[in-house]
GUBA-406489 format. One record per residue (C-alpha): x, y, z; residue in three letters. Coordinates in steps of 0.2 Angstrom, whole numbers, padded with zeros to 4 digits, always signed. Example, Ala and Ser with C-alpha at 12.3 -4.5 7.8 and 13.67 -1.06 7.14 Angstrom:
2
+0062-0022+0039ALA+0068-0005+0036SER
END
This chain:
708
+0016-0319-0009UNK+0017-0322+0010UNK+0034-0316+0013UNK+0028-0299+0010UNK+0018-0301+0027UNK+0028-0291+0041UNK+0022-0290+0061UNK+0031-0275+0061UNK+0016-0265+0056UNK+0006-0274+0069UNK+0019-0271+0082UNK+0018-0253+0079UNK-0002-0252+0080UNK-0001-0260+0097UNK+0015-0251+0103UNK+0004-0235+0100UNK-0005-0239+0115UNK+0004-0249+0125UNK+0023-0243+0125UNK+0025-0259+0138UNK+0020-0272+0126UNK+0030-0289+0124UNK+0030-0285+0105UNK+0044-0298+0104UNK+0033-0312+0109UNK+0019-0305+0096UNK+0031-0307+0082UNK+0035-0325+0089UNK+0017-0328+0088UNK+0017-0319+0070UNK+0031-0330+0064UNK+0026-0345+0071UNK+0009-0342+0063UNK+0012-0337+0047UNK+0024-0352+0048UNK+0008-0364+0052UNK-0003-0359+0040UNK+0010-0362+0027UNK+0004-0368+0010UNK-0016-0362+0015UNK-0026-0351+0004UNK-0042-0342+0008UNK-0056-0342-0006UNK-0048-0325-0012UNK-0033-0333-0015UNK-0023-0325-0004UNK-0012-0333+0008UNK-0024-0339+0023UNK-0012-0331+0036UNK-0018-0312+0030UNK-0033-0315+0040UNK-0029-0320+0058UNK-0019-0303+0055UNK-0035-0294+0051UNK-0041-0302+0066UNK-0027-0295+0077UNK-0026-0279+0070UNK-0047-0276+0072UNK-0043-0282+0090UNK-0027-0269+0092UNK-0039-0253+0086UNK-0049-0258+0103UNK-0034-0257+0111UNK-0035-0274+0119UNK-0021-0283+0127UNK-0004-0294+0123UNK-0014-0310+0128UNK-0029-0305+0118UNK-0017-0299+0101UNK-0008-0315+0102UNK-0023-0326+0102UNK-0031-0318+0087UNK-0014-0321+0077UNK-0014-0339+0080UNK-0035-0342+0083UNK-0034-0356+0068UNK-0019-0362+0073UNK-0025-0379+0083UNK-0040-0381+0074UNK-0031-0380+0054UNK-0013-0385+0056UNK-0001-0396+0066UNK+0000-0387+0078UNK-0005-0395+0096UNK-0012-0388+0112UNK+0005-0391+0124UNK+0014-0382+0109UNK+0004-0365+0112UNK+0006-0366+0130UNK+0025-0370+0131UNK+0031-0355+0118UNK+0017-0343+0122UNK+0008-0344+0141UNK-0005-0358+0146UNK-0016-0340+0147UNK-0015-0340+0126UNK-0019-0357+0126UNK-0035-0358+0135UNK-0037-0344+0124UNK-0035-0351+0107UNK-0041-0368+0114UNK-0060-0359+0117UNK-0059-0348+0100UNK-0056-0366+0093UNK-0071-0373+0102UNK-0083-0359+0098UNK-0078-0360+0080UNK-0085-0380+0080UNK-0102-0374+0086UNK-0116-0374+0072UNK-0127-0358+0082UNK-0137-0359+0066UNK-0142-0377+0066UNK-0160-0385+0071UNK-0168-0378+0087UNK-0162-0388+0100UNK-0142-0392+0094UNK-0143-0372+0095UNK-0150-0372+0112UNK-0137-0384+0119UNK-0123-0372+0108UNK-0128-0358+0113UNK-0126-0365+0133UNK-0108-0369+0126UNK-0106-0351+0121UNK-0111-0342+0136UNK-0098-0355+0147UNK-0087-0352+0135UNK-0091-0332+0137UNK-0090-0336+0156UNK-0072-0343+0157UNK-0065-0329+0148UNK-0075-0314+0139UNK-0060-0311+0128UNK-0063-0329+0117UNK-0080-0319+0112UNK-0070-0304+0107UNK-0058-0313+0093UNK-0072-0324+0090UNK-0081-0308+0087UNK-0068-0301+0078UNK-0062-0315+0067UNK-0081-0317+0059UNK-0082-0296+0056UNK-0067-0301+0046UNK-0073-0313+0037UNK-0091-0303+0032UNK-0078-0290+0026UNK-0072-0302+0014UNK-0086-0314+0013UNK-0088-0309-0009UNK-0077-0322-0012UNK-0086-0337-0005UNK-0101-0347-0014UNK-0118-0337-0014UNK-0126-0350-0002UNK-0110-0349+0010UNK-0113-0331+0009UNK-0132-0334+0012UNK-0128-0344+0029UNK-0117-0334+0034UNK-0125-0319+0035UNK-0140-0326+0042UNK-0131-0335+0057UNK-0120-0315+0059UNK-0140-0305+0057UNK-0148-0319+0070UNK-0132-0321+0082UNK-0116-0311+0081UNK-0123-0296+0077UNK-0133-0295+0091UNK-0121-0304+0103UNK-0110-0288+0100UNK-0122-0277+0104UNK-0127-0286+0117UNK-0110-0283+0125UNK-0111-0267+0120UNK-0100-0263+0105UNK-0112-0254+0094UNK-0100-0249+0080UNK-0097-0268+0078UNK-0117-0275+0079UNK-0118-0261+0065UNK-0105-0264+0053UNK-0111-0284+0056UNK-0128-0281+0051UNK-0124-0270+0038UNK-0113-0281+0030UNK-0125-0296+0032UNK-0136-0285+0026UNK-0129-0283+0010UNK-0130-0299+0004UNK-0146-0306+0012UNK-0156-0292+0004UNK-0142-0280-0008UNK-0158-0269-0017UNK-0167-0265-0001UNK-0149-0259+0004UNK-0148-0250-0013UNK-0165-0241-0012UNK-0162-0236+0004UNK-0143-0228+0002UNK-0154-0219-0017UNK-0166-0212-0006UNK-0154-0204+0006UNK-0144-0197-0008UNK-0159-0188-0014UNK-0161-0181+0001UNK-0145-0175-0001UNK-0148-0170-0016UNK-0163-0161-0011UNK-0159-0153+0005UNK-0138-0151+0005UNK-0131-0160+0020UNK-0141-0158+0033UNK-0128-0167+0045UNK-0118-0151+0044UNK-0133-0141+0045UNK-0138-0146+0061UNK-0120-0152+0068UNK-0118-0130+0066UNK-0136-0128+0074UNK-0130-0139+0088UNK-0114-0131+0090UNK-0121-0112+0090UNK-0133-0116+0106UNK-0120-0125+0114UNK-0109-0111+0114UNK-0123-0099+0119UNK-0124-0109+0134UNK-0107-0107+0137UNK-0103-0127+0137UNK-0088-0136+0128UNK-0092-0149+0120UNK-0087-0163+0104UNK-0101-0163+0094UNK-0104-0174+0078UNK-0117-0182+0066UNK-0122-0196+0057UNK-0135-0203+0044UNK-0140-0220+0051UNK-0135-0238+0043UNK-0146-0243+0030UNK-0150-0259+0041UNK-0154-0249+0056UNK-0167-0239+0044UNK-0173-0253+0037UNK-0176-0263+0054UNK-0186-0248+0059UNK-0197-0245+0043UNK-0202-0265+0046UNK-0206-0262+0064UNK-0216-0247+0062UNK-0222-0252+0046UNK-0218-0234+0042UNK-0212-0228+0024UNK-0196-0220+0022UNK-0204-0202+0022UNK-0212-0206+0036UNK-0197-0212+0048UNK-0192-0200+0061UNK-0172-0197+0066UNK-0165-0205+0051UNK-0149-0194+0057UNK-0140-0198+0075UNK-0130-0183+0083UNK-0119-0188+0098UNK-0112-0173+0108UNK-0097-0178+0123UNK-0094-0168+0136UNK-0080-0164+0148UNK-0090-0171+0164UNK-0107-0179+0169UNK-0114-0161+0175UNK-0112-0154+0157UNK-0122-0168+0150UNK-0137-0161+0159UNK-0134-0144+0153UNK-0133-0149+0136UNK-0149-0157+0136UNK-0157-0141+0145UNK-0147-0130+0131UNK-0155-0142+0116UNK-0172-0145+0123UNK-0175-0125+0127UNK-0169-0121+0106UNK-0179-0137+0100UNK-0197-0147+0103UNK-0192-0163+0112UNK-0201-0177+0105UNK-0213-0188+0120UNK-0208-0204+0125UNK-0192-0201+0117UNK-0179-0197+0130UNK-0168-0211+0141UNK-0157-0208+0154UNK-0145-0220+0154UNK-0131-0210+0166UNK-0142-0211+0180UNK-0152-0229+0173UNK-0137-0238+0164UNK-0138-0252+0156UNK-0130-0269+0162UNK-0116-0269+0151UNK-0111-0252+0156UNK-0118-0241+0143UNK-0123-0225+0149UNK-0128-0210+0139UNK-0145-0197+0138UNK-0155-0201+0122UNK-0167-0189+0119UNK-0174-0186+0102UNK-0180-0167+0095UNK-0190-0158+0080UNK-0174-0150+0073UNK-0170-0142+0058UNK-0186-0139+0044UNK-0197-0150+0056UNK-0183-0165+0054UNK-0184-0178+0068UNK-0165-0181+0073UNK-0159-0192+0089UNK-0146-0184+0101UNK-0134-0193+0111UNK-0125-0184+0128UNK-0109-0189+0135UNK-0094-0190+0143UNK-0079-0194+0138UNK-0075-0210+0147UNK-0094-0215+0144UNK-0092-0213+0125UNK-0075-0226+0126UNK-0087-0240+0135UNK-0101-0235+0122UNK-0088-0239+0111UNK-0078-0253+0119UNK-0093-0260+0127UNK-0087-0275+0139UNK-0069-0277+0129UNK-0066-0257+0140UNK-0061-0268+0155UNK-0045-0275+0144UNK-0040-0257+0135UNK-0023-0250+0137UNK-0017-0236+0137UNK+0001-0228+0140UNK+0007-0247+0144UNK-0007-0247+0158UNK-0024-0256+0160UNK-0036-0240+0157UNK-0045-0238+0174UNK-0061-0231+0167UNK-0076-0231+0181UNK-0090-0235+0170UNK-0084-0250+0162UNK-0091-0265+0168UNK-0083-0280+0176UNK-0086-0296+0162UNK-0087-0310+0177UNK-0102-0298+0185UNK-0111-0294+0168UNK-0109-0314+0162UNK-0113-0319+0180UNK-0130-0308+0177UNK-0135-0312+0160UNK-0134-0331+0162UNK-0142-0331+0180UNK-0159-0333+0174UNK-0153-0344+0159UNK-0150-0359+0172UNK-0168-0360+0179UNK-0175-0364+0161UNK-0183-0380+0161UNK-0181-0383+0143UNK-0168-0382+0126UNK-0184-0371+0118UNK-0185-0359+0135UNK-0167-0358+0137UNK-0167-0351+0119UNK-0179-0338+0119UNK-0171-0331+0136UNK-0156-0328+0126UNK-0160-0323+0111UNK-0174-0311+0121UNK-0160-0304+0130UNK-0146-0303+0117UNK-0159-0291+0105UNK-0166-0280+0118UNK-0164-0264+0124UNK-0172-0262+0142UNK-0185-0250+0149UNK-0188-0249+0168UNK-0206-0248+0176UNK-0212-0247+0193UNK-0223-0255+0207UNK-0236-0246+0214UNK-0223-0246+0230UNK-0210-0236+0219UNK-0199-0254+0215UNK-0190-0252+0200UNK-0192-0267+0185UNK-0183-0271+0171UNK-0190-0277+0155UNK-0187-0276+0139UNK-0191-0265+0124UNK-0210-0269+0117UNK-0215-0278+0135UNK-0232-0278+0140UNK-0241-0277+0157UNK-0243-0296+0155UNK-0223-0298+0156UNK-0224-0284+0171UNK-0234-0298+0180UNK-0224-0311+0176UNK-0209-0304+0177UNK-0215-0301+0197UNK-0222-0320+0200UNK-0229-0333+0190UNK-0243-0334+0201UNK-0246-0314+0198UNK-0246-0319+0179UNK-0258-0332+0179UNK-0270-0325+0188UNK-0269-0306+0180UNK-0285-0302+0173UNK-0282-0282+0170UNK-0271-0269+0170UNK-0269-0250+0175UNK-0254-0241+0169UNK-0249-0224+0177UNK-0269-0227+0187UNK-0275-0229+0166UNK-0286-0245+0163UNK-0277-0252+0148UNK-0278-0265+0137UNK-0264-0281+0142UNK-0257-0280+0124UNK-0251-0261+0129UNK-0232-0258+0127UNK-0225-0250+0142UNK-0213-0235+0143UNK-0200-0231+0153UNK-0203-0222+0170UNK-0221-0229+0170UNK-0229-0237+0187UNK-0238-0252+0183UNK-0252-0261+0194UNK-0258-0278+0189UNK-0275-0283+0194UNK-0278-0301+0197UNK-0293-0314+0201UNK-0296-0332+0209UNK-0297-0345+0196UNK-0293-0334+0181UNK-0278-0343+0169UNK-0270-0337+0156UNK-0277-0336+0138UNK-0269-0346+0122UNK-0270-0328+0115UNK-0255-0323+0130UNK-0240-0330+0119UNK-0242-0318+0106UNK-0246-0301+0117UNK-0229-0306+0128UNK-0212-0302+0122UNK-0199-0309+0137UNK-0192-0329+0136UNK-0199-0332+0155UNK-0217-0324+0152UNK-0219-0337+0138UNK-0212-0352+0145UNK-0226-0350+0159UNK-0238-0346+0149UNK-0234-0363+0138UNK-0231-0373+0153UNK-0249-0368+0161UNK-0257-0372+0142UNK-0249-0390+0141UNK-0256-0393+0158UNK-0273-0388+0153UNK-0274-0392+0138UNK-0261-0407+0135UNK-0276-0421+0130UNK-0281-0407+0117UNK-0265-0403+0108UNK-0260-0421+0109UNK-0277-0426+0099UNK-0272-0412+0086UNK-0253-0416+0086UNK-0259-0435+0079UNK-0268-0426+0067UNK-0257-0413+0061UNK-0241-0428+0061UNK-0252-0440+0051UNK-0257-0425+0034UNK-0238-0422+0037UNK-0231-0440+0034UNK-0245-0443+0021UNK-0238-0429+0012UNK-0222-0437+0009UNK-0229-0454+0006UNK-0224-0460+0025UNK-0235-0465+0039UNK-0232-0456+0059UNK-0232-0475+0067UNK-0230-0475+0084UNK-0210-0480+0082UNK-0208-0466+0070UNK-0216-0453+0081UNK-0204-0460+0095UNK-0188-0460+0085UNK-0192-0441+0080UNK-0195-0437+0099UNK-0179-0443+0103UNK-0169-0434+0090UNK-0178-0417+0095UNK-0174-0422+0113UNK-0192-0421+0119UNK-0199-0433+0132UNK-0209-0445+0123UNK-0220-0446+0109UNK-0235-0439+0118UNK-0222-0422+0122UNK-0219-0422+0104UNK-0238-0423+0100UNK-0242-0408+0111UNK-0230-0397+0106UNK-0235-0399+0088UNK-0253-0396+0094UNK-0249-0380+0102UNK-0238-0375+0086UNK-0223-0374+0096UNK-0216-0386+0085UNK-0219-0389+0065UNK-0224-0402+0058UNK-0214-0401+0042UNK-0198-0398+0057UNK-0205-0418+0061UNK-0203-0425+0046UNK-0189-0416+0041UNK-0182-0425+0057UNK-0182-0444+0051UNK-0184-0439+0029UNK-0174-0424+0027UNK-0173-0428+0007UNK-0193-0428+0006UNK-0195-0409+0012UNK-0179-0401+0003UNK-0193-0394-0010UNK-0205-0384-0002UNK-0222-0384-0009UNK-0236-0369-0009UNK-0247-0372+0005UNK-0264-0373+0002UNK-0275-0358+0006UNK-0289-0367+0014UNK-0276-0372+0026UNK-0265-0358+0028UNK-0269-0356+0047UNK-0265-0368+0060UNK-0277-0370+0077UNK-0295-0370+0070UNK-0306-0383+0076UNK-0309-0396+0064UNK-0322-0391+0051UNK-0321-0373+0058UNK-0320-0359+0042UNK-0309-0344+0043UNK-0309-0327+0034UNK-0295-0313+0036UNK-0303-0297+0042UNK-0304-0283+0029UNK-0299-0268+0042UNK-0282-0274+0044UNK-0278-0287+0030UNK-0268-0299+0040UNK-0253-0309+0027UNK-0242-0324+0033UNK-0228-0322+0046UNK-0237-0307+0056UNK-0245-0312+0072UNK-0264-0314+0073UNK-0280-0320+0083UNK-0295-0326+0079UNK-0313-0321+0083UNK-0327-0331+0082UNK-0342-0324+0075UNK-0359-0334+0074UNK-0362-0340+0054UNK-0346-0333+0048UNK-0332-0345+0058UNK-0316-0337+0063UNK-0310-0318+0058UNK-0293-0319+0058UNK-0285-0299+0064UNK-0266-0295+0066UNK-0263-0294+0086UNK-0262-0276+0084UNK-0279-0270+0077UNK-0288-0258+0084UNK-0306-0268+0080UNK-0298-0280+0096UNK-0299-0264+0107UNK-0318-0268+0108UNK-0317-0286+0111UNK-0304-0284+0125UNK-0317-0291+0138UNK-0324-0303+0128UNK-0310-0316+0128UNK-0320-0332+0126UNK-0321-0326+0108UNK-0303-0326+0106UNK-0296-0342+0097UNK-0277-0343+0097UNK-0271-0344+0081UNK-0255-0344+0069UNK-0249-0343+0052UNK-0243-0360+0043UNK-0224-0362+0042UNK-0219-0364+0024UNK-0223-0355+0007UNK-0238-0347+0005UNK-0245-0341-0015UNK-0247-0324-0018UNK-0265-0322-0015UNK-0266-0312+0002UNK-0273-0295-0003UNK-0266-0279+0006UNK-0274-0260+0001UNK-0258-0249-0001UNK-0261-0232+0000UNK-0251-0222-0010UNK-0246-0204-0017UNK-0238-0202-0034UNK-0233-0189-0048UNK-0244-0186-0060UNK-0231-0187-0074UNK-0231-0197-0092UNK-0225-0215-0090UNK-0226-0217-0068UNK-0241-0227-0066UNK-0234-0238-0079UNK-0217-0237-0071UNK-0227-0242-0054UNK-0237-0258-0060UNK-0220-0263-0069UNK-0212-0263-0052UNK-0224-0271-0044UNK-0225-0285-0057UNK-0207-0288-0056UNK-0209-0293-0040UNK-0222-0306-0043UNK-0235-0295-0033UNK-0252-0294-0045UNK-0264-0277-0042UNK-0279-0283-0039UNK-0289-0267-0039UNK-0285-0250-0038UNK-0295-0234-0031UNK-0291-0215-0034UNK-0295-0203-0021UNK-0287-0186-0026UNK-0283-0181-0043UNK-0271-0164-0043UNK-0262-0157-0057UNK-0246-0163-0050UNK-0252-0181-0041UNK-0263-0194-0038UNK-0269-0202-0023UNK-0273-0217-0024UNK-0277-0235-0015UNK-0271-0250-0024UNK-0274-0267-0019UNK-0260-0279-0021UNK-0261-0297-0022UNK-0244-0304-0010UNK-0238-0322-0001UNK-0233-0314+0014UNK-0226-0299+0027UNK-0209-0299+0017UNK-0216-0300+0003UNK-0226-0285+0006UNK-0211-0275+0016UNK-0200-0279-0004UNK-0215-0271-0013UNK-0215-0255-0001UNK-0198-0254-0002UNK-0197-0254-0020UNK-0210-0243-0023UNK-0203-0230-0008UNK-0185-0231-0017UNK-0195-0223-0032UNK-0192-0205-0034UNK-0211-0201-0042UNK-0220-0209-0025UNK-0220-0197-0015UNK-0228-0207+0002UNK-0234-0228+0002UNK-0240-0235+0018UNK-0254-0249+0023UNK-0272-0243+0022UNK-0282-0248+0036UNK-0300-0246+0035UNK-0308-0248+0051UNK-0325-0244+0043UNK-0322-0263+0036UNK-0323-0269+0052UNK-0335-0286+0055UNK
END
C-alpha cells in the first residue's frame, strides 16, 4: 500500500510557486521518509508515512519554503524511527535538523497537563517559537492534520485532543494570525467536544436558508451594485460564519441564535489602501452602520501584521452582516498571518510590506512574559494574550494604550503602573463617571482617579480581564491578607483530606507544595485560601486514585470564601449557576446574596464596597438544582409543548414552574423555570431548545423587580 505514495504530486504543488525549488532534495527527503516510517501504521490503517505528507502539502498551500517542506515530510522522523540527529543534518542541511529537532521537542510537551508542567511548557514553546517560528508552523500543521483525521482514534483520545487544539492551538494560530487555520481548528475540535450543539447550529442555518434563499448572494449582489456606483473595483465575497464562531458568541453574549447579529462575514479587497476608504464611505452611505462596531486596523494594526477595516452594518431585511476592507497584499498576511515572511512566489521570497518580521513579533509577545514572578502569572499572560483581540484607549494627554478585548478601567490603570492600580478608586471614561467593571472601547480616553491609602478590592480579580492586572491584584491580597487565607487554606486542606479518608499533616502539605512547585506549605495554604488553587487539585497531588470519581458537591457548600457560619442565597434578579463569575453582598439577617458580576442591582452598590465579599463557585460537580427563568416564545401548535418538556428532560434539566405571559392564536409566551447544575448546562438546554424550529426566541429572564 505505500508504494503507491509518489513526491511527484508534492513536487508539483511546490514547483507552482516556487519554479527554483530543490525539488530533488524534497524527493530525497520523501524517500528517505517514507523509507523510515517503513512497517508504521496510523490508527486508520493506513501507512503512517501518508501523514507527514499531509503535513507538507497543508504547509506547500501556504507557499512556505524548501527548509520548511522538507521538515514537515520528515517531522517524525527522530522521534519514531532510527533515524538520528547527525543523519538529518549530513543528507539534508543542519537548517532541517534544528528544524525537525524542535518539531520533535514540541511534540514531547504535554501543554494540557496540570497547571504548573503547562506553565514551564509553555516557556518551552515560546523559546522554541523564538529560535525559529517555522517549528510552530509544522507543529501547527501536523496537529490540523491529525484533527482532520482524529475519527479514527479512541473517544477519550478524541476528547484530549480536542481540548488541548480548542485551549491552545487554535488559538496559538490565530494568535499569529492565520485565521482560516484557528477556525478550521476549533471547528474540528468542535465537532467532537460538543457534535449536537454543531448540529443544531448548521439545522438552524439551513432554515434560514430555507426561509430566506441565500442571503450570501443576495447581499454579495447588494454589495457589488453600490461598489460599482461608486465607481471602485473591487473582489467582493461572503460567508456564513463557523458554527464554533456562532456558538462562542451566543455563549458570550448569552444571546439566542435569533438574536445574534452578523452571522454572515462579507470581505471586500481592493486594488490599494485609498479604495479601502472609499469602500467603506460607499457601504456606510447605502447602509446603517452599527455603533461601536467599526476598527481600523490599516491605520491601528495589529502586532502580528493584520490590517484590515471592520465595520459592521444593518443590511439586507434589517440583517446585521460584518464587512471586511482590503487590500490585496493585506488579505495574503490576513491569510498567511506571520508564515507571509517565508512565502514564495516565482522562485522569490514574496517582499510583501505588511508582513511582519517573526523575531520582532516573538520578541514582543514574550517581553512581558519574562517579568512574571510566578508558573500561575506566566500562564495567564499567555493564554490572555494568545486569545485576545486588542482595543486601544487613551490618556487624558492623547498616549495611546493597548488592551485587550473585555478590559476594564481597572486594567487601564494597571496597565499604566501598579501603583496607579492600587490606588484607583474611580473612573471616568470619555469625561463619564463609570462604574470600574465597565468594558472599554476602542478610541475611548480613559482618566483614572486615584486616593492615599485606598487598596484594591478582593472583588478586582473578577472585574479585570489582562494576566498583569491580576497578578497585582493577587500579589497585594497575599500581602494583606496572607494570615487570613492561610487560616482558611488549613481548613479547606483538612474537609478535603477527610473526604478521602487522609489527613493534611504538616509533611503531606509539604510534599504537595513541592510537587505544585510553591514555596512552602504556608504558600500552598494561602493560595488555597484565596481560591487560586483547589483543594481537590491538592489532594489529587499526593492520592490521584481517591478523586478519579468525582462526587456531587453539597449545596450548602457550593460557594467557596464565606466566613465560617456565614449563610448565602443566590439573588433572584439574575439567578447566578456554577462556573459564571459572582460577588457577594452582605445584607443584615439574611447573610450573603450572591449576584453574577454583571447585574445591573450591583450598579447601586458601586460605592458601597465594604459590602462586597469576594466570592467563587466550588470546582467540581454541582446537582441540578440551580433554578434559571428562561423566557421563551413558542407555536402554539398540537404536540410543541410536549415536544419542549421532552427536550428539556432529555437533558436532565427538570421545569420547576412555568408562567404564561401571552396567549395568541399562533404562540405562547411564556417564562419557564428550569431546574440546572450549571452555566453549560444551561447554554445545552438553550441550545437545544433554539435548534427547535417551533421556538421562535429563548433567552434568560431577568427580573430586576426581584431585586433584594
Amino acid at each position: 500500500m505505500s508504494d503507491t505514495l509518489d513526491p511527484e504530486e508534492l513536487v508539483a504543488q511546490v514547483r507552482a510557486y516556487n519554479p527554483k525549488s530543490n525539488s530533488d532534495l524534497i524527493r530525497q527527503a520523501f524517500q528517505y521518509g517514507k523509507e523510515m516510517h517503513s512497517g508504521q501504521y496510523r490508527h486508520s490503517g493506513e501507512p503512517y508515512f501518508t501523514h507527514p505528507v499531509a503535513v507538507a502539502q497543508i504547509l506547500a498551500e501556504q507557499q512556505l519554503d524548501d527548509a520548511t517542506i522538507i521538515t514537515a515530510l520528515l517531522h517524525d522522523t527522530i522521534e519514531d524511527t532510527n533515524s538520528t540527529y547527525s543523519e538529518v543534518a549530513q543528507l539534508f542541511s543542519s537548517e532541517v535538523a534544528e528544524l525537525v529537532d524542535g518539531v520533535t521537542k514540541l511534540t514531547n510537551l504535554q501543554l494540557s497537563s496540570s497547571e504548573t508542567k503547562q506553565a514551564e511548557n509553555f516557556r518551552k514553546l515560546f523559546m522554541a517559537m523564538s529560535k525559529d517560528m517555522r517549528v510552530i508552523l509544522v507543529k501547527l500543521a501536523d496537529r490540523l492534520h491529525n484533527m482532520r483525521t482524529i475519527r479514527a482514534m479512541r473517544p477519550d483520545k478524541q476528547a484530549q485532543k480536542s481540548r488541548e487544539t480548542m485551549d491552545i492551538y487554535a488559538p496559538l494560530a490565530g494568535r499569529m494570525g492565520m485565521q482560516w487555520m484557528r477556525e478550521e481548528l476549533e471547528d474540528l475540535a468542535f465537532h467532537v467536544l460538543n457534535p449536537e450543539g454543531r448540529s443544531s447550529i448548521i439545522r438552524r442555518f439551513l432554515r434560514l436558508q430555507k426561509e430566506s434563499g441565500d442571503v450570501i448572494q443576495k447581499i454579495t449582489r447588494d454589495i457589488r451594485s453600490e461598489l460599482a456606483k461608486a465607481g471602485i473595483e473591487a473582489q467582493v465575497f461572503g460567508r456564513a460564519k463557523k458554527p464554533y464562531s456562532i456558538w462562542r458568541k451566543m455563549q458570550e453574549k448569552d444571546q439566542s441564535f435569533s438574536r445574534l447579529s452578523d452571522t454572515y462575514g462579507f470581505r471586500v479587497i481592493t486594488a490599494n489602501e485609498a479604495d479601502c476608504y472609499r469602500v467603506l464611505g460607499a457601504i456606510h452611505q447605502r447602509w446603517r452602520a452599527v455603533p461601536g462596531r467599526f476598527k481600523d486596523y490599516i491605520s491601528q494594526p495589529k502586532s502580528n501584521g493584520y490590517r484590515s477595516i471592520h465595520t459592521t452594518v444593518s443590511g439586507r431585511d434589517g440583517k446585521r452582516v460584518e464587512v471586511q476592507i482590503r487590500t490585496r497584499q493585506m488579505h495574503d498576511v490576513a491569510e498567511a498571518g506571520v508564515a507571509a515572511h517565508w512565502s514564495y512566489k516565482d522562485g522569490v521570497r514574496v517582499e510583501n510590506p505588511f508582513a511582519v518580521d517573526p523575531a520582532k513579533w516573538i520578541a514582543g509577545l514574550t517581553e512581558r512574559f519574562e517579568a512574571a514572578d510566578d508558573h500561575d502569572e506566566f500562564l495567564e499572560h499567555v493564554k490572555l494574550e494568545m486569545y485576545s483581540d486588542q482595543v486601544f484607549c487613551f490618556t487624558p494627554k492623547g498616549e495611546v494604550v493597548k488592551l485587550p478585548r473585555g478590559a476594564t478601567p481597572l486594567d487601564f490603570a494597571y496597565a499604566i503602573h501598579t501603583r496607579i492600580g492600587d490606588s484607583c478608586v474611580g473612573a471616568k471614561v470619555d469625561g463619564i463617571r463609570v462604574p470600574l467593571w465597565t468594558r472599554i472601547k476602542n478610541g475611548q480616553s480613559v482618566d483614572i482617579m486615584t486616593a492615599e491609602g485606598q487598596s484594591p478590592q478582593a472583588t478586582w480579580i473578577d472585574i479585570v480581564v489582562t494576566g498583569r492586572a491580576k497578578a497585582a491584584i493577587r500579589r497585594r491580597l497575599r500581602e494583606e491578607d496572607r494570615e487570613r487565607f492561610v487560616k482558611l487554606g488549613r481548613e479547606l486542606a483538612r474537609v478535603a483530606f477527610e473526604h478521602v479518608d487522609r489527613k493534611a499533616t504538616d509533611k503531606a502539605l509539604k510534599t504537595a507544595a513541592k510537587q505544585l512547585r510553591l514555596d512552602g506549605t504556608d504558600e500552598l495554604l494561602a493560595r488555597l485560601g484565596s481560591a487560586e488553587l483547589t483543594a481537590r487539585d491538592v489532594v489529587a497531588t499526593l492520592y490521584p486514585e481517591a478523586v478519579s470519581v468525582e462526587d456531587e458537591i453539597d449545596v450548602a457548600a457550593a460557594i467557596v470564601g464565606l466566613e465560617p457560619g456565614q449563610t448565602f442565597e443566590r439573588a433572584k434578579c439574575c439567578q447566578p449557576v456554577p462556573g459564571e463569575r459572582i460577588v457577594g453582598i452582605t445584607y443584615r439577617g439574611k447573610g450573603v446574596m450572591i449576584h453574577t458580576i454583571d447585574c445591573q442591582v450591583l450598579e447601586e452598590l458601586s460605592d458601597d464596597s465594604n459590602r462586597w465579599v469576594d466570592l467563587q463557585w466550588h470546582s467540581g460537580n454541582h446537582p441540578a438544582v440551580h433554578t434559571v427563568s428562561l423566557d421563551m416564545t413558542i407555536a402554539n401548535d398540537a404536540g410543541v409543548m410536549g415536544r419542549i418538556c421532552t427536550l428539556i428532560g432529555e437533558l436532565q434539566a427538570n421545569i420547576s414552574d412555568m408562567r404564561f405571559l401571552d396567549r395568541k392564536q399562533d404562540f405562547f409566551r411564556l417564562i419557564a423555570d428550569i431546574d440546572l447544575r450549571d452555566i453549560e448546562h444551561l447554554h445545552a438546554v438553550m441550545l437545544v431548545l433554539e435548534a427547535d424550529s417551533d421556538v421562535a426566541s429563548i433567552r434568560r429572564h431577568r427580573d430586576l423587580s426581584r431585586k433584594p
